[in-house]
mmCIF file as Biopython writes it, N, C-alpha, C and O atoms, coordinates in Angstrom:
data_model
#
loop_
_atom_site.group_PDB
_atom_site.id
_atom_site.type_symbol
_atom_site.label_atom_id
_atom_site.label_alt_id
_atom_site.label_comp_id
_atom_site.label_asym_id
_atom_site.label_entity_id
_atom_site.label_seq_id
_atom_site.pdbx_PDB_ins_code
_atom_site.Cartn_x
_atom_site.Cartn_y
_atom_site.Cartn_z
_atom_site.occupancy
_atom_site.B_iso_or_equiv
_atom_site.auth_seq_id
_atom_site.auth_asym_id
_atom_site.pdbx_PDB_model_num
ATOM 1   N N  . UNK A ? 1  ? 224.196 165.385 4.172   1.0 0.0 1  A 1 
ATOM 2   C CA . UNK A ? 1  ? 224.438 164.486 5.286   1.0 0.0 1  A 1 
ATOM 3   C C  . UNK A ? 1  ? 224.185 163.037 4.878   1.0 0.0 1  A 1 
ATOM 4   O O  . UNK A ? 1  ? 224.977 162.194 5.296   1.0 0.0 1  A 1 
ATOM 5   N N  . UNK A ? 2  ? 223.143 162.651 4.089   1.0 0.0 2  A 1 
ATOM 6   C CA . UNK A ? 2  ? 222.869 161.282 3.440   1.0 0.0 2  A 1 
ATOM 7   C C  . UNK A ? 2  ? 223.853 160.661 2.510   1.0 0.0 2  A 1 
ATOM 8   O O  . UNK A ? 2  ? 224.140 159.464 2.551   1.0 0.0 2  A 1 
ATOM 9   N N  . UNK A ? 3  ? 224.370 161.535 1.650   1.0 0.0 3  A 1 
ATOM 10  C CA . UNK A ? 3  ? 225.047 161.326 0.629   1.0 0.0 3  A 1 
ATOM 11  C C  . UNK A ? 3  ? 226.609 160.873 1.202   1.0 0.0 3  A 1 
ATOM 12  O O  . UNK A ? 3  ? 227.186 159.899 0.717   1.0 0.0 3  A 1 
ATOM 13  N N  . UNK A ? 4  ? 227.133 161.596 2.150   1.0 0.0 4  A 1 
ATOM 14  C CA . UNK A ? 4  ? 228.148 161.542 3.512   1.0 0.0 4  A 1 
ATOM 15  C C  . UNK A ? 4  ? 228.071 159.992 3.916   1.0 0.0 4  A 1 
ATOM 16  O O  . UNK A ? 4  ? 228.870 159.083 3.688   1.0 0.0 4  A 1 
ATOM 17  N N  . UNK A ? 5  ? 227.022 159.992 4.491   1.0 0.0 5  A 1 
ATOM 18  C CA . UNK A ? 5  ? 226.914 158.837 5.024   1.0 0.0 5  A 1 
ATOM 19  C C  . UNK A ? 5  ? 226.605 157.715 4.176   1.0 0.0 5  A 1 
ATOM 20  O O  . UNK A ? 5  ? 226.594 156.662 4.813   1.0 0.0 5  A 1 
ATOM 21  N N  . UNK A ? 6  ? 226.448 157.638 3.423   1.0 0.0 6  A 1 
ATOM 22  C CA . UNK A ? 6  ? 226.400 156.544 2.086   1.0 0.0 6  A 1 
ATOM 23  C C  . UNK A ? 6  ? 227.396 156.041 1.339   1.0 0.0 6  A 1 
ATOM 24  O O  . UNK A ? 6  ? 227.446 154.915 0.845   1.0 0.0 6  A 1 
ATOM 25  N N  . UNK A ? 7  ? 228.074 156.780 1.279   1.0 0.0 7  A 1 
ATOM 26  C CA . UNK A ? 7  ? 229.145 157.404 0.540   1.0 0.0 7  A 1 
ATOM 27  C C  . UNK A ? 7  ? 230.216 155.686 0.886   1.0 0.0 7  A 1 
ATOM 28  O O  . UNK A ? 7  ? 230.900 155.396 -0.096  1.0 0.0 7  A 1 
ATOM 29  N N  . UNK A ? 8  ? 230.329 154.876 1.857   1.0 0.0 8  A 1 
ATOM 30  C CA . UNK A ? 8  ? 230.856 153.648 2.283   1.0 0.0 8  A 1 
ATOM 31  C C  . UNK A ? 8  ? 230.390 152.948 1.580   1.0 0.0 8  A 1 
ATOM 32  O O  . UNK A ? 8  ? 231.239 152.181 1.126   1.0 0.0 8  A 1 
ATOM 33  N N  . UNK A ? 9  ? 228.462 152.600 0.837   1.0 0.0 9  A 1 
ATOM 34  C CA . UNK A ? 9  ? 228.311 151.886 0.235   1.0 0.0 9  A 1 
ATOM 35  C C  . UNK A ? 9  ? 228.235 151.747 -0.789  1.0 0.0 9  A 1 
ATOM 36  O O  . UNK A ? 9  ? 227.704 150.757 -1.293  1.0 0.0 9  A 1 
ATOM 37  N N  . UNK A ? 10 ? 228.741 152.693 -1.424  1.0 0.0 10 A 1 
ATOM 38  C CA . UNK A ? 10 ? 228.677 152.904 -3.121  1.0 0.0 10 A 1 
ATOM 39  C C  . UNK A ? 10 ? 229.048 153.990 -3.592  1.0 0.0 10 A 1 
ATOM 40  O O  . UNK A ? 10 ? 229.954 154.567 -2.991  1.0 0.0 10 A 1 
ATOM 41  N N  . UNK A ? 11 ? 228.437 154.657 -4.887  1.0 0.0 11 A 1 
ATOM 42  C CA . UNK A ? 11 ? 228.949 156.261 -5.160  1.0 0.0 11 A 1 
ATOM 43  C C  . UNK A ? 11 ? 227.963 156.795 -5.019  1.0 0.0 11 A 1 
ATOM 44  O O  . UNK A ? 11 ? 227.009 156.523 -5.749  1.0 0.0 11 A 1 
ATOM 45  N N  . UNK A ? 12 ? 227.861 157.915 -3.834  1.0 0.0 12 A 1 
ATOM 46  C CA . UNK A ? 12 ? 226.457 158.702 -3.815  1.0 0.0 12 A 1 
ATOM 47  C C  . UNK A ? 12 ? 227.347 159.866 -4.524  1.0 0.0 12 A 1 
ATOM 48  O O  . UNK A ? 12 ? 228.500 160.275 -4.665  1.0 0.0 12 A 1 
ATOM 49  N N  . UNK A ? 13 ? 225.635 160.167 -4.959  1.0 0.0 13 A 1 
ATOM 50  C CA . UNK A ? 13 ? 225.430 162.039 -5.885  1.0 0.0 13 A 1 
ATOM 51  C C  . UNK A ? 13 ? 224.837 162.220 -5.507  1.0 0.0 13 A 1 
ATOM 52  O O  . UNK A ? 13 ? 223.989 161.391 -5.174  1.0 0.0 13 A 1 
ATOM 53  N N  . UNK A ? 14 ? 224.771 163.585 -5.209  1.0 0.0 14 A 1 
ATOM 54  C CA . UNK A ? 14 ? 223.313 164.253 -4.999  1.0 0.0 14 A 1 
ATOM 55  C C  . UNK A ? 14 ? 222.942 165.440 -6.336  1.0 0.0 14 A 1 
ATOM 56  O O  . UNK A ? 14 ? 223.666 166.172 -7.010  1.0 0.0 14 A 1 
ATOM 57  N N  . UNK A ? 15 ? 221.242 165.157 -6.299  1.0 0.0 15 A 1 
ATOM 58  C CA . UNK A ? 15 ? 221.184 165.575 -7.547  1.0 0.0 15 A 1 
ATOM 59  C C  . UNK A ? 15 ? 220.109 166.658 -7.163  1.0 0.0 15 A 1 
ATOM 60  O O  . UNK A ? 15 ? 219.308 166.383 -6.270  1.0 0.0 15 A 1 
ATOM 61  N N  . UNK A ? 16 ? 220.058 167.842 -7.777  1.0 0.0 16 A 1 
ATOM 62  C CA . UNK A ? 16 ? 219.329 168.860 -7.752  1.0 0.0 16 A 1 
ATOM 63  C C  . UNK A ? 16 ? 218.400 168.735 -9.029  1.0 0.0 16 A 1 
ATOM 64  O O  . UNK A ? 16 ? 218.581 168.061 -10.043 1.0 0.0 16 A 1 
ATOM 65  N N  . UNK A ? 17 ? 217.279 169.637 -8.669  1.0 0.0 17 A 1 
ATOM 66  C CA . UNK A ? 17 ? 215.687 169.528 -10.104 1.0 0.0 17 A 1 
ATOM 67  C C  . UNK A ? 17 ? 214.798 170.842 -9.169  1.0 0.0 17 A 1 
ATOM 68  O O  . UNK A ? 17 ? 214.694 170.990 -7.951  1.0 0.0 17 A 1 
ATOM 69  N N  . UNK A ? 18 ? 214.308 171.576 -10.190 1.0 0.0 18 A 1 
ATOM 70  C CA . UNK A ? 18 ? 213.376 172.793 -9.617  1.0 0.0 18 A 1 
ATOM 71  C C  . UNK A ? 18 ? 212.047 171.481 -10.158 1.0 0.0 18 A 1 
ATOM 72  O O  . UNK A ? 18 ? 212.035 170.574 -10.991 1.0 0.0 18 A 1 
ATOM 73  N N  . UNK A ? 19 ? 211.069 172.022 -9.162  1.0 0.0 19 A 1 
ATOM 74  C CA . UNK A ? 19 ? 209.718 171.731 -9.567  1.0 0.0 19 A 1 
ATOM 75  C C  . UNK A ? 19 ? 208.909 173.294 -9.291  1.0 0.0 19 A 1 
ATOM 76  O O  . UNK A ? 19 ? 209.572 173.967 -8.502  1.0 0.0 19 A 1 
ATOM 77  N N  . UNK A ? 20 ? 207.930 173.838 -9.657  1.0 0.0 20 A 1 
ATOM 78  C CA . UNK A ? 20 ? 206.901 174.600 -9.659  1.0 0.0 20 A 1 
ATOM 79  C C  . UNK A ? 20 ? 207.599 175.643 -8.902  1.0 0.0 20 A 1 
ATOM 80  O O  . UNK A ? 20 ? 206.994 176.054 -7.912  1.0 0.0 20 A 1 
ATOM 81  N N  . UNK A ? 21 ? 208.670 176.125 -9.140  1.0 0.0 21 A 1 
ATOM 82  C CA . UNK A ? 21 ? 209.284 177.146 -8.543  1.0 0.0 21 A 1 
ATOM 83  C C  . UNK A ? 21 ? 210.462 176.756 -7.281  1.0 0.0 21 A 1 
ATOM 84  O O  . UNK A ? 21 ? 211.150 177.643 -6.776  1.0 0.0 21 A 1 
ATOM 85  N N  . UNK A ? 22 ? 210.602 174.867 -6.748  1.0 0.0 22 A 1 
ATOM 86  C CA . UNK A ? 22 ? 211.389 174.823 -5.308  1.0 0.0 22 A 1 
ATOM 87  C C  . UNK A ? 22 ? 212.350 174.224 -6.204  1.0 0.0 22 A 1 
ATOM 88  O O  . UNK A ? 22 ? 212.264 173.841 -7.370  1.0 0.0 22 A 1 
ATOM 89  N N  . UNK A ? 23 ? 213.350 174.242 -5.303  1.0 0.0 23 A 1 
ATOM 90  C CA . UNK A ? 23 ? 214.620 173.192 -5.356  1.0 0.0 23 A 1 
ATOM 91  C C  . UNK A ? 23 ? 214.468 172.148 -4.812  1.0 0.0 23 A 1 
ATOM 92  O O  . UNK A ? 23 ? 214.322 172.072 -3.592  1.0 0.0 23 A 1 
ATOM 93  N N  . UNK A ? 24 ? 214.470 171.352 -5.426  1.0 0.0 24 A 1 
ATOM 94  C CA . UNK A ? 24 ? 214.097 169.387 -4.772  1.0 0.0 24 A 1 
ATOM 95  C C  . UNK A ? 24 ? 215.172 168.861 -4.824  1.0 0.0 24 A 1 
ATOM 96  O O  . UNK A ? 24 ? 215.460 168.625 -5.997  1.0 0.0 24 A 1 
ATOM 97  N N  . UNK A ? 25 ? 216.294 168.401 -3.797  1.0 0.0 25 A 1 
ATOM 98  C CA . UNK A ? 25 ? 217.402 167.360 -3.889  1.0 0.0 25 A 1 
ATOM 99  C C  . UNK A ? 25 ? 216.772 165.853 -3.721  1.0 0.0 25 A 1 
ATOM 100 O O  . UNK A ? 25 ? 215.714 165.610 -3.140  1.0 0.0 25 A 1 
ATOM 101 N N  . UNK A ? 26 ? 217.545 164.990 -4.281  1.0 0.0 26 A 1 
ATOM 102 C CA . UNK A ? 26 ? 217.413 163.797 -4.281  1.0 0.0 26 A 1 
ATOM 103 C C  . UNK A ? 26 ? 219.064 163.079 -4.399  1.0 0.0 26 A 1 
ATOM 104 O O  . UNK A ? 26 ? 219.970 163.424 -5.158  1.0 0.0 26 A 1 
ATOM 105 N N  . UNK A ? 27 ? 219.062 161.851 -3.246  1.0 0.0 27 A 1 
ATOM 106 C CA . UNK A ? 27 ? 220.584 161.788 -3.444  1.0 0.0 27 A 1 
ATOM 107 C C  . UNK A ? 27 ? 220.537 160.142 -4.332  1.0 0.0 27 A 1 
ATOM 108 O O  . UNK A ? 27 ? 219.664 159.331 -4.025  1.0 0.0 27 A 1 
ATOM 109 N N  . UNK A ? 28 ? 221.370 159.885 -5.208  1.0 0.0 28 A 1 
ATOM 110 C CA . UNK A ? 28 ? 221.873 158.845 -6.291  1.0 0.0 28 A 1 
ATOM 111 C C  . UNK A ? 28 ? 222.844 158.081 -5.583  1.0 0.0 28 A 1 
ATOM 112 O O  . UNK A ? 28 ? 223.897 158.530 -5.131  1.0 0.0 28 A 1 
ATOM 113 N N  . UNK A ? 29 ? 222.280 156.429 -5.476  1.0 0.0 29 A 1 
ATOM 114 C CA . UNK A ? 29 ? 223.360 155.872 -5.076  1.0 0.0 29 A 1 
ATOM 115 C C  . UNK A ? 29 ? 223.607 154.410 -5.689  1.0 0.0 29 A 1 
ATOM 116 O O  . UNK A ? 29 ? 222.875 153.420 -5.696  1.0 0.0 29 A 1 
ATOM 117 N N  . UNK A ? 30 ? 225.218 154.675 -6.331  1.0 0.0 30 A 1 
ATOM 118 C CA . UNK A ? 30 ? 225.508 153.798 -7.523  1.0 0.0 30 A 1 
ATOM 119 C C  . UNK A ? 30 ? 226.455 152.248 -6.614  1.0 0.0 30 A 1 
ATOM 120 O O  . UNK A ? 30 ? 227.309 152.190 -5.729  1.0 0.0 30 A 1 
ATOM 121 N N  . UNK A ? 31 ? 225.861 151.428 -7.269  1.0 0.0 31 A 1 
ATOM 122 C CA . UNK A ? 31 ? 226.737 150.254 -6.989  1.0 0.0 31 A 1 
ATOM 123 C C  . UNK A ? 31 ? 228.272 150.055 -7.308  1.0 0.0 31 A 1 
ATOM 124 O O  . UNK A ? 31 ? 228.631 150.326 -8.454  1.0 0.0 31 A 1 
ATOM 125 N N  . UNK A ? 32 ? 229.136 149.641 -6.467  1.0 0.0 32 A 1 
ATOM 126 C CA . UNK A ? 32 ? 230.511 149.679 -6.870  1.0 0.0 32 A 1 
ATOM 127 C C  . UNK A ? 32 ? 231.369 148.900 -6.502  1.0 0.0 32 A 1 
ATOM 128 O O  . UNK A ? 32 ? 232.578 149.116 -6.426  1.0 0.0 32 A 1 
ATOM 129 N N  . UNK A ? 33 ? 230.532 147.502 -6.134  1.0 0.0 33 A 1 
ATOM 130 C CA . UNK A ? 33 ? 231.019 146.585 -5.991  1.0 0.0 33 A 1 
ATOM 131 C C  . UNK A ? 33 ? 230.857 145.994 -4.615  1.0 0.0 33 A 1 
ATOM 132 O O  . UNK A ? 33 ? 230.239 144.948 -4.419  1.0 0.0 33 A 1 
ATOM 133 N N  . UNK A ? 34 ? 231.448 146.718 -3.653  1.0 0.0 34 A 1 
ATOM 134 C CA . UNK A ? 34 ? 231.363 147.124 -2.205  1.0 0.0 34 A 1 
ATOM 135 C C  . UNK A ? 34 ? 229.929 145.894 -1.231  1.0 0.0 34 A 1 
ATOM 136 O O  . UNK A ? 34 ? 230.008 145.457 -0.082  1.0 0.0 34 A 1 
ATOM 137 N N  . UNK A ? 35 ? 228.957 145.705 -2.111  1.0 0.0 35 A 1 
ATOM 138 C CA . UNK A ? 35 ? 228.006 145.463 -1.755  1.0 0.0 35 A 1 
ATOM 139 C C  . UNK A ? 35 ? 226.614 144.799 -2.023  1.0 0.0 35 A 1 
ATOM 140 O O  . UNK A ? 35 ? 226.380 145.134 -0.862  1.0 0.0 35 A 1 
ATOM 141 N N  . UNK A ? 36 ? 225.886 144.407 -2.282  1.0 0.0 36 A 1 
ATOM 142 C CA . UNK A ? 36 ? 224.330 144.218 -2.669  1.0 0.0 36 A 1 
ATOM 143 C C  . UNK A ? 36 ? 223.193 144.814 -2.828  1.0 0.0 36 A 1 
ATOM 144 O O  . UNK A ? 36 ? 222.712 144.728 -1.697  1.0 0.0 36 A 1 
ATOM 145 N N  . UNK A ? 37 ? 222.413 145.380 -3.492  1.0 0.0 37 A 1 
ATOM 146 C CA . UNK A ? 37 ? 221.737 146.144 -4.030  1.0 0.0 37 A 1 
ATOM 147 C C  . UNK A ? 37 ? 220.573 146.520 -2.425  1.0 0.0 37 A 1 
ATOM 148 O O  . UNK A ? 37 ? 220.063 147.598 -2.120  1.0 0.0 37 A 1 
ATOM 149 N N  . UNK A ? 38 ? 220.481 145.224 -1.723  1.0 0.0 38 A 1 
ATOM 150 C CA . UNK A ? 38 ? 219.627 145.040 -0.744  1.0 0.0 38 A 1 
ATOM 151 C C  . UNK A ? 38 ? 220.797 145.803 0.561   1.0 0.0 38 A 1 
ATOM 152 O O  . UNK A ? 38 ? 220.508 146.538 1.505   1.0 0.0 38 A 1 
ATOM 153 N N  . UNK A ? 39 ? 221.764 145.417 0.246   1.0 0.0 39 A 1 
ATOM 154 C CA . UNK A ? 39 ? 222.624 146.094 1.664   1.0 0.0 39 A 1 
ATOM 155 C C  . UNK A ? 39 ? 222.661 147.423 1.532   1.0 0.0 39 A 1 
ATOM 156 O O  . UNK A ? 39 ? 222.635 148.116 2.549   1.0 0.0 39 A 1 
ATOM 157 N N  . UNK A ? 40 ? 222.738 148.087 0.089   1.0 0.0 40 A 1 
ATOM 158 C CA . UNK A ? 40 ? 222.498 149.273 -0.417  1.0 0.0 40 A 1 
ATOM 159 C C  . UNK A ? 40 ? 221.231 150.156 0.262   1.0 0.0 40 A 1 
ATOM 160 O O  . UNK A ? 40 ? 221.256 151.114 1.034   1.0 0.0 40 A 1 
ATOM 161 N N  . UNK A ? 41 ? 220.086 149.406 -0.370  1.0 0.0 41 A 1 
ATOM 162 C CA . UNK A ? 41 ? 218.605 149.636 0.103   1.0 0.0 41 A 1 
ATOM 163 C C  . UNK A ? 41 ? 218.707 149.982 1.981   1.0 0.0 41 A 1 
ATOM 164 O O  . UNK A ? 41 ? 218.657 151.126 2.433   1.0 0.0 41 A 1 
ATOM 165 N N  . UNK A ? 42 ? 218.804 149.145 2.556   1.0 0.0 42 A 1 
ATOM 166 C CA . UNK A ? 42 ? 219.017 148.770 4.107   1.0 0.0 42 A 1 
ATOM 167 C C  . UNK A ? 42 ? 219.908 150.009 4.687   1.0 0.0 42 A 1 
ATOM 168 O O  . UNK A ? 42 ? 219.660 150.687 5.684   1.0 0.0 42 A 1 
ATOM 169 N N  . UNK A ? 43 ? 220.962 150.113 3.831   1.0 0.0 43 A 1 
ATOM 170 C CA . UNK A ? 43 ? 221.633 151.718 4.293   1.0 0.0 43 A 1 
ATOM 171 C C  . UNK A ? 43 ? 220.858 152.669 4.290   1.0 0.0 43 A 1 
ATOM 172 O O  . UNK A ? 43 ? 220.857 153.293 5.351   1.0 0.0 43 A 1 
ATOM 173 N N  . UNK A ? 44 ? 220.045 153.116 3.349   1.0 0.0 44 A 1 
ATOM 174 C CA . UNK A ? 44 ? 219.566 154.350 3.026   1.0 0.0 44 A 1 
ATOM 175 C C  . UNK A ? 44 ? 218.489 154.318 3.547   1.0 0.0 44 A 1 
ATOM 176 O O  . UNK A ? 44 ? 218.088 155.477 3.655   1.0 0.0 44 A 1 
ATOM 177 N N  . UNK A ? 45 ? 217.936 153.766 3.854   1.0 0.0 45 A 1 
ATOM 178 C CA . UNK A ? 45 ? 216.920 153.183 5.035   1.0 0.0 45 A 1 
ATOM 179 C C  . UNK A ? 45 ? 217.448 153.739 6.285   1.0 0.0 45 A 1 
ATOM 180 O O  . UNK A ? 45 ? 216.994 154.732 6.853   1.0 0.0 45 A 1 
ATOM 181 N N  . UNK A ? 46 ? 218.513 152.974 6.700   1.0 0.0 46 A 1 
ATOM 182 C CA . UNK A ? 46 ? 219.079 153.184 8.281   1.0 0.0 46 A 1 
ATOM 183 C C  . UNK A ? 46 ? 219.391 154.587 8.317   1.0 0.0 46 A 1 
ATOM 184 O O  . UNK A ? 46 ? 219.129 155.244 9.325   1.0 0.0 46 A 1 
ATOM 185 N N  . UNK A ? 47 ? 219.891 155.065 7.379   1.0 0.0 47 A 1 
ATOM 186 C CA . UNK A ? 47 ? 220.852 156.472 7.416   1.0 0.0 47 A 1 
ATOM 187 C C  . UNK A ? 47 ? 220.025 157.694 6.581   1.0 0.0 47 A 1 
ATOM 188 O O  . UNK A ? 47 ? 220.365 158.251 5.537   1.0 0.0 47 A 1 
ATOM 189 N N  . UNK A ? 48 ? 218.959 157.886 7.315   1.0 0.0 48 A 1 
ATOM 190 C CA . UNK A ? 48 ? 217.895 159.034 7.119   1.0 0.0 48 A 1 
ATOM 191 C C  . UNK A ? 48 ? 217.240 158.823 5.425   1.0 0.0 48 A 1 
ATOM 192 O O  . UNK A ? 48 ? 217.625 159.730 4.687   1.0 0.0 48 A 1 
ATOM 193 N N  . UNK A ? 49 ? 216.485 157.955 4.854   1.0 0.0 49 A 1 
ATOM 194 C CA . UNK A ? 49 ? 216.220 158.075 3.446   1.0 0.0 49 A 1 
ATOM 195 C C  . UNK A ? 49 ? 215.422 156.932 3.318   1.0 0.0 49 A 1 
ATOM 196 O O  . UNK A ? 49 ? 215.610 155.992 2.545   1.0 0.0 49 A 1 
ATOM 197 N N  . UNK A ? 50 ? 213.986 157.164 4.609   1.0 0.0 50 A 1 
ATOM 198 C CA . UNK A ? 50 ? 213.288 155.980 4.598   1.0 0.0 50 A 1 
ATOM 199 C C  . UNK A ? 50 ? 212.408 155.611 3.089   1.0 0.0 50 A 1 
ATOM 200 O O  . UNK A ? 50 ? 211.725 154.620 2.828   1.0 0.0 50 A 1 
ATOM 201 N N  . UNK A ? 51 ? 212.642 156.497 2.471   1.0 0.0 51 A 1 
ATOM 202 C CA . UNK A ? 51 ? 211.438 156.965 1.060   1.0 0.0 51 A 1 
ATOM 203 C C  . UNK A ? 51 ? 212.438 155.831 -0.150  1.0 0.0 51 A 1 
ATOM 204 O O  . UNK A ? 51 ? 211.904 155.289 -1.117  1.0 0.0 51 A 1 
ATOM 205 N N  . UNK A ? 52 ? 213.822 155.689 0.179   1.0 0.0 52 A 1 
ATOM 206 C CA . UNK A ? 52 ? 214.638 155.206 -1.026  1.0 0.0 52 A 1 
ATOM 207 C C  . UNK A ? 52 ? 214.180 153.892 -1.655  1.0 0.0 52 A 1 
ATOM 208 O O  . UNK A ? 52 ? 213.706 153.132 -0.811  1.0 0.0 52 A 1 
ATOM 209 N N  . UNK A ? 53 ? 214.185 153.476 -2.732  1.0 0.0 53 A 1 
ATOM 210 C CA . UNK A ? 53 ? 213.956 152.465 -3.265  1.0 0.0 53 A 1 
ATOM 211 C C  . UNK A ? 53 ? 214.648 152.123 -4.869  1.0 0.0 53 A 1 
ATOM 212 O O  . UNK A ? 53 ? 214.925 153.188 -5.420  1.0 0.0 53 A 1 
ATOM 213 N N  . UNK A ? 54 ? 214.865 151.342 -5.422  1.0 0.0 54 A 1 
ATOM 214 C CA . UNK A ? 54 ? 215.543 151.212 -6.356  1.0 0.0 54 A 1 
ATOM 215 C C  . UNK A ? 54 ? 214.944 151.287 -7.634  1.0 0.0 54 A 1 
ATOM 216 O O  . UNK A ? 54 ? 213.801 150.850 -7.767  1.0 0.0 54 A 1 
ATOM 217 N N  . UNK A ? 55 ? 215.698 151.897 -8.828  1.0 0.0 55 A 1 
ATOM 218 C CA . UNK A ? 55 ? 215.611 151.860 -9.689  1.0 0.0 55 A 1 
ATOM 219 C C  . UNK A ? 55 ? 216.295 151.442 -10.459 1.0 0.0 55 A 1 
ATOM 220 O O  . UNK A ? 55 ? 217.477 151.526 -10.124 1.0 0.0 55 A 1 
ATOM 221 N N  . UNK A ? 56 ? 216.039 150.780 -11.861 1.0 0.0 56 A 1 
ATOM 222 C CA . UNK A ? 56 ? 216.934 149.575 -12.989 1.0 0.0 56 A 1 
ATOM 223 C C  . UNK A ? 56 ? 216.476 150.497 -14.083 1.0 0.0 56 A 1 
ATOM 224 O O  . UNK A ? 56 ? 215.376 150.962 -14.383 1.0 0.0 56 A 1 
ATOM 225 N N  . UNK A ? 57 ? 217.790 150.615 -14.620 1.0 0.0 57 A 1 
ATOM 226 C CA . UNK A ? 57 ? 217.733 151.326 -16.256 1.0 0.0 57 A 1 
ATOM 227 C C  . UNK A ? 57 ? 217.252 149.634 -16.785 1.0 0.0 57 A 1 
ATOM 228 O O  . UNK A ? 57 ? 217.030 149.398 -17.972 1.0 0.0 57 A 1 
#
């Protein structure tokens, strides 16, 4: 549903990882021009993903 709804501001993925036996999703959301890293942030915020914050290779 996050990834759905994101999906306007960039390229979301959603990415799967086992920890200690669960399945943990986490959804990836790539810049694509569309926007600002902060308008980015502010989405995923608004649209269920109060935890999101950015990361820089």
């Amino acid at each position: 549903r996050v990834a759905t709804q994101l999906s306007g501001f960039g390229k979301a993925e959603i990415q799967r990882s086992e920890f200690e036996g669960k399945d943990w999703y986490s959804v990836n959301l790539y810049p694509d021009g569309h926007g600002s890293l902060d308008e980015m942030l502010q989405a995923a915020w608004s649209h269920g993903a109060p935890d999101a914050l950015v990361v820089r290779n």
